[in-house]
C-alpha positions, 0 to 999 in steps of 0.5 A: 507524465507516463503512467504504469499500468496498474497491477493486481495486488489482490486478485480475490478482491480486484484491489490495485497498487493504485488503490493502496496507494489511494488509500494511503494517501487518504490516511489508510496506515496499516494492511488491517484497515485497508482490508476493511476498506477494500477486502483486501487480505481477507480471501486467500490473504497472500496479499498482505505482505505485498500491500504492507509494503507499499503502503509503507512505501507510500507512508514514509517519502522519505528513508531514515538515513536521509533524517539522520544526516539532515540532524 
């Protein structure tokens, strides 16, 4: 299957999408811990909300409405 490229999230640190989702994946659940796992955020720290997003993305698969049907 095709890979994207992957993108600076945080320039300061070299921090990758591909490494927050690699972080997420190994438990990683909030943009605190990955800053202590990578640095991310603790430079310029524009990065934050970017990385909270995808690591919420990567946290949870599935939206809420598809539950609430399924209930």
């Amino acid at each position: 299957h095709y890979q994207w490229p992957a993108m600076y999230v945080c320039i300061c640190h070299g921090v990758t999408d591909q490494d927050i989702r690699d972080a997420a994946v190994a438990g990683c659940a909030s943009v605190t811990e990955l800053t202590m796992r990578t640095g991310l955020g603790s430079g310029c720290g524009t990065c934050s909300q970017m990385a909270g997003e995808i690591l919420t993305q990567v946290r949870t698969p599935f939206p809420l409405a598809v539950f609430a049907v399924a209930a």
